[in-house]
FIRO-471595 format. One record per atom (N, C-alpha, C): residue in one letter; atom name; x, y, z. Coordinates in nm, 2 decimals. Example, Ala and Ser with C-alpha at 12.3 -4.5 7.8 and 13.67 -1.06 7.14 Angstrom:
% FIRO-471595
REC/A/N/1.32/-0.57/0.78
REC/A/CA/1.23/-0.45/0.78
REC/A/C/1.32/-0.33/0.78
REC/S/N/1.28/-0.22/0.71
REC/S/CA/1.37/-0.11/0.71
REC/S/C/1.29/0.00/0.79
This chain:
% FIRO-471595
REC/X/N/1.00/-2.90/0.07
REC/X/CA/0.90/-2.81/0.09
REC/X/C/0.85/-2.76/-0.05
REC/X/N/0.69/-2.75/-0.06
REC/X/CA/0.65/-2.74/-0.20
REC/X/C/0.62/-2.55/-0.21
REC/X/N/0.64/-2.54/-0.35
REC/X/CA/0.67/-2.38/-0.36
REC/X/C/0.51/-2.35/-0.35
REC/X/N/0.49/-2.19/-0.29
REC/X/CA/0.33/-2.15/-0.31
REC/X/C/0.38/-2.02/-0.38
REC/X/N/0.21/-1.97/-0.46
REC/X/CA/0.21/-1.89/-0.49
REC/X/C/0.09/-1.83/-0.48
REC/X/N/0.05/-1.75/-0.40
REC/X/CA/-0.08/-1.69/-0.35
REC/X/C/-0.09/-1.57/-0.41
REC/X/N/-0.21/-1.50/-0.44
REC/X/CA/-0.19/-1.32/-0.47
REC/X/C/-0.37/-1.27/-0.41
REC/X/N/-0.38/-1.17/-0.39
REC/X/CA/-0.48/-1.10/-0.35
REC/X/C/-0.52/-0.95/-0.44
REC/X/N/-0.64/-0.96/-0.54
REC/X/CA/-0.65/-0.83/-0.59
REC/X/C/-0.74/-0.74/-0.46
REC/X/N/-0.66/-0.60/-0.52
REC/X/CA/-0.76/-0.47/-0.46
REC/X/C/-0.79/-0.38/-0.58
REC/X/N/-0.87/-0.33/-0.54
REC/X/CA/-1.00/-0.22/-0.63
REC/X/C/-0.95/-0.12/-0.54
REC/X/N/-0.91/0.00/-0.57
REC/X/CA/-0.94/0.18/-0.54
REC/X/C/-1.05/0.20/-0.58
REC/X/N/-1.11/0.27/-0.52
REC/X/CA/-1.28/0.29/-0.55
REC/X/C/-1.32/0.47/-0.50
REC/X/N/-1.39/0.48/-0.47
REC/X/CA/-1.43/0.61/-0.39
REC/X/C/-1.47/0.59/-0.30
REC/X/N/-1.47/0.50/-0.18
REC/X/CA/-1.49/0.40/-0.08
REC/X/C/-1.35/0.38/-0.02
REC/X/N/-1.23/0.39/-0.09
REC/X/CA/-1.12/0.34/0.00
REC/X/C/-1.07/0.21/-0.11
REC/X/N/-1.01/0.11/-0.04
REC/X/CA/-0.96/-0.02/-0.13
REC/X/C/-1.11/-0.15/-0.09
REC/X/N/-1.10/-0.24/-0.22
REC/X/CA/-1.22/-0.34/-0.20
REC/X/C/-1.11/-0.43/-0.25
REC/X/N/-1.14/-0.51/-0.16
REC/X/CA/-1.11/-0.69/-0.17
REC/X/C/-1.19/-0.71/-0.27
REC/X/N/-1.06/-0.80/-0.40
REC/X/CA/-1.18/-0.88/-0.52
REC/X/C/-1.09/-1.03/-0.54
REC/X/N/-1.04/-1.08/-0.61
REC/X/CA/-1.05/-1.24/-0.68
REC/X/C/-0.90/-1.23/-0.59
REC/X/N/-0.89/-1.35/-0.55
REC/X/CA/-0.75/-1.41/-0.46
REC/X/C/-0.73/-1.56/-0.48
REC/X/N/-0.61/-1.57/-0.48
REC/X/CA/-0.56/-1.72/-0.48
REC/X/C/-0.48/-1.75/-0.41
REC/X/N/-0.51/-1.89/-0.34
REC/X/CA/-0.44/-1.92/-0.23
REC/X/C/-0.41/-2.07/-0.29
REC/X/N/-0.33/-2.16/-0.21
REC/X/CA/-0.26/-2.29/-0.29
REC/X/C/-0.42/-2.37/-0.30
REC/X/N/-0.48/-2.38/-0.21
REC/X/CA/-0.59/-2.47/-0.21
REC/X/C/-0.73/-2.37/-0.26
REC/X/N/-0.76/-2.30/-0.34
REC/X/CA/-0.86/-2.24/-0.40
REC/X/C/-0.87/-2.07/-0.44
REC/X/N/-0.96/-2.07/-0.53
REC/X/CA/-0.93/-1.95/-0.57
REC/X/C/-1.05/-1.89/-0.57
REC/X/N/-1.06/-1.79/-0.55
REC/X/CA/-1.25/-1.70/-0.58
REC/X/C/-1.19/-1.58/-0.68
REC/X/N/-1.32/-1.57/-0.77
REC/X/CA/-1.30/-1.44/-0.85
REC/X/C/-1.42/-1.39/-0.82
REC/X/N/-1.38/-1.27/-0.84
REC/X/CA/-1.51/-1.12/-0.78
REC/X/C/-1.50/-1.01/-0.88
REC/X/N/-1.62/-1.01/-0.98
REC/X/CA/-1.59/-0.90/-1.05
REC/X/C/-1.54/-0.75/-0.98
REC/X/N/-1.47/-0.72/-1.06
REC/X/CA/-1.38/-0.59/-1.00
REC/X/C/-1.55/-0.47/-1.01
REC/X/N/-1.52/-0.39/-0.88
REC/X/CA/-1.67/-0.33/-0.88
REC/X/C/-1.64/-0.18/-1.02
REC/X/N/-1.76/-0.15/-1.06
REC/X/CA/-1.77/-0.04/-1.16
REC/X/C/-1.68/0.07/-1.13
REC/X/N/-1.70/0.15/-0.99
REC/X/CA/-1.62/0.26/-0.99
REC/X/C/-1.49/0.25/-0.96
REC/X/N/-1.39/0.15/-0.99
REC/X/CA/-1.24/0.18/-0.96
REC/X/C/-1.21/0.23/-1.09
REC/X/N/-1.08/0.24/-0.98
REC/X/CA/-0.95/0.33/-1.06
REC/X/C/-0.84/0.32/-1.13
REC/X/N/-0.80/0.18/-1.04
REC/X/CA/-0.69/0.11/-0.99
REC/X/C/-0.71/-0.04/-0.95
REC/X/N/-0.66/-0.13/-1.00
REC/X/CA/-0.62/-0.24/-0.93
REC/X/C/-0.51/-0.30/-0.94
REC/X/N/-0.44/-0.34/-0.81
REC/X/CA/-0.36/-0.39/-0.79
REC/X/C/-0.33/-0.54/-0.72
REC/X/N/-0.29/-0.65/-0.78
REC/X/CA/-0.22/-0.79/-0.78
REC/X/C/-0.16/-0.77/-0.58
REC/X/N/-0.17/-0.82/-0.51
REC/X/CA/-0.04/-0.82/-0.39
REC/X/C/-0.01/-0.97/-0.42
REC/X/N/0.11/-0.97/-0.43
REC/X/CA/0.14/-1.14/-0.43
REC/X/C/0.23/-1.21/-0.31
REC/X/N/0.22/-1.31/-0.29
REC/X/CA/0.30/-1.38/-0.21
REC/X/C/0.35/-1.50/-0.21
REC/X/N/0.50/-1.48/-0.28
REC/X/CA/0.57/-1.66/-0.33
REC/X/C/0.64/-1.68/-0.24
REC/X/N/0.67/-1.83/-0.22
REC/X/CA/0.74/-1.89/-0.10
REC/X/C/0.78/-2.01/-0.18
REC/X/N/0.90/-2.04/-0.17
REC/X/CA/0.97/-2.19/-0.14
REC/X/C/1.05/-2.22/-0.06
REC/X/N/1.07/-2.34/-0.05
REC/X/CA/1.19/-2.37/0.07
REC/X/C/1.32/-2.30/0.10
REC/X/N/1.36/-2.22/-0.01
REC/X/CA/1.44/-2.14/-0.01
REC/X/C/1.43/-1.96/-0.01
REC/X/N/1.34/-1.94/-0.08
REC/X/CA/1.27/-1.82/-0.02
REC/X/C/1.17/-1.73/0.00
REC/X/N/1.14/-1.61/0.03
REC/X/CA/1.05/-1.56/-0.04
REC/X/C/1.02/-1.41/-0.07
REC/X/N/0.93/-1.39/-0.15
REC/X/CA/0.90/-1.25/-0.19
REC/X/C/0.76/-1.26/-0.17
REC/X/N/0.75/-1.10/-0.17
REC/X/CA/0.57/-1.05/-0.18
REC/X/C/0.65/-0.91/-0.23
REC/X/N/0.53/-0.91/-0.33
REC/X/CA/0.55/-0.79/-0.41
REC/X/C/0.37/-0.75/-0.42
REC/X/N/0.39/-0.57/-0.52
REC/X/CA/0.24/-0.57/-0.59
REC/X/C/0.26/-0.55/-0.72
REC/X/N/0.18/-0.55/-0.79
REC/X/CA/0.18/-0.56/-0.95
REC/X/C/0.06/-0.48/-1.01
REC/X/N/0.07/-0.38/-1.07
REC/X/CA/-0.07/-0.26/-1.09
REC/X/C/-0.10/-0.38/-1.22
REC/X/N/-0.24/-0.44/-1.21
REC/X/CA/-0.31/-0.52/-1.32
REC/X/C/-0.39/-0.39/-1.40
REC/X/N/-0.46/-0.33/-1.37
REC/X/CA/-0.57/-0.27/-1.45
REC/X/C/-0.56/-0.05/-1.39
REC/X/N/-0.53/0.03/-1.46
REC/X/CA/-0.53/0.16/-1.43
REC/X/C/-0.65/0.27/-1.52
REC/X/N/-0.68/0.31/-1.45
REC/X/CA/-0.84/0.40/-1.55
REC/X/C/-0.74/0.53/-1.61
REC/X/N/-0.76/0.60/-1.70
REC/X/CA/-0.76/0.70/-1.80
REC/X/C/-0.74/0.81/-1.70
REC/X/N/-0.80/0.82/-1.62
REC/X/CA/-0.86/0.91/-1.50
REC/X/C/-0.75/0.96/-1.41
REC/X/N/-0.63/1.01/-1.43
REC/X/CA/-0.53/0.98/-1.39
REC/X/C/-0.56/1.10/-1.27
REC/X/N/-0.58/1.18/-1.30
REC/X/CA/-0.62/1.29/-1.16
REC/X/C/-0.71/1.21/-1.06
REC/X/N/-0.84/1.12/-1.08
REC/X/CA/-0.87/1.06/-0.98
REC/X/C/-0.80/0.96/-0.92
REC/X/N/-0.70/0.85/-1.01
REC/X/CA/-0.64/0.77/-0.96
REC/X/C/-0.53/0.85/-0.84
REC/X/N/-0.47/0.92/-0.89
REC/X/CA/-0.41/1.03/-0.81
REC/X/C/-0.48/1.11/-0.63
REC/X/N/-0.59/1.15/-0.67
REC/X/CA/-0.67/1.16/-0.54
REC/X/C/-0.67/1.06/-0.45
REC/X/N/-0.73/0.96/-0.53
REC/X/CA/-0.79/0.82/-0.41
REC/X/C/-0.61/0.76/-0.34
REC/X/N/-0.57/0.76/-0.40
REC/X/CA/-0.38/0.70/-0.36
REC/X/C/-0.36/0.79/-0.25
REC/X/N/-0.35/0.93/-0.29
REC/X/CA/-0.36/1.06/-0.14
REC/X/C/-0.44/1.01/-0.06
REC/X/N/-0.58/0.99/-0.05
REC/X/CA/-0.71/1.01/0.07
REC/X/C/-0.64/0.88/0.08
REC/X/N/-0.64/0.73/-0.01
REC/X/CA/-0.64/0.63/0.09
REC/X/C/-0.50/0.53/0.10
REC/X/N/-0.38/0.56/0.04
REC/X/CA/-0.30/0.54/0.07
REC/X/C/-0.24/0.43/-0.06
REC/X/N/-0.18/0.33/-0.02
REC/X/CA/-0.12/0.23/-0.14
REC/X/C/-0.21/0.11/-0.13
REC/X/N/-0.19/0.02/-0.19
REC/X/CA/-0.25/-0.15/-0.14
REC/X/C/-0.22/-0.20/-0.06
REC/X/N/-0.36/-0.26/0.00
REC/X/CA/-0.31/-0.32/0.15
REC/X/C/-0.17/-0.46/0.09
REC/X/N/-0.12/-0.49/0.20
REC/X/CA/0.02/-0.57/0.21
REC/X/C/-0.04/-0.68/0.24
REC/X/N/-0.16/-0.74/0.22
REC/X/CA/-0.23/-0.85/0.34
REC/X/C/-0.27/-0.92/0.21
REC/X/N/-0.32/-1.06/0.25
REC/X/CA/-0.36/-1.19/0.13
REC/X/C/-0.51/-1.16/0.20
């Protein structure tokens, strides 16, 4: 069995979380990250025949730490999904 390594970025925004650039074994899309976040976070998902993990990985954090703080309260963590 061949190992995969997929991941899914999210944007915090003032909107909630936004789906941006993802990779899956067979293709990848990138999506500029939109202007108003706050936060973005990596969700990843590795697999080999042996085992696997999903984790998240904070890529990009704004200055803004009181808003980053708000939007986390109103909308919670990163979604867990590819």
């Amino acid at each position: 069995m061949s190992a995969s390594y997929e991941w899914t970025e999210w944007h915090l925004t003032p909107d909630g979380w936004i789906r941006g650039s993802e990779k899956t074994d067979f293709d990848r899309t990138i999506v500029d990250p939109p202007g108003q976040r706050v936060l973005t976070v990596r969700f990843i998902d590795e697999n080999s025949g042996y085992s696997a993990h999903q984790s998240h990985r904070e890529e990009w954090r704004s200055s803004d730490e009181a808003a980053v703080q708000a939007f986390l309260e109103r909308f919670g963590p990163a979604p867990a999904a590819l």
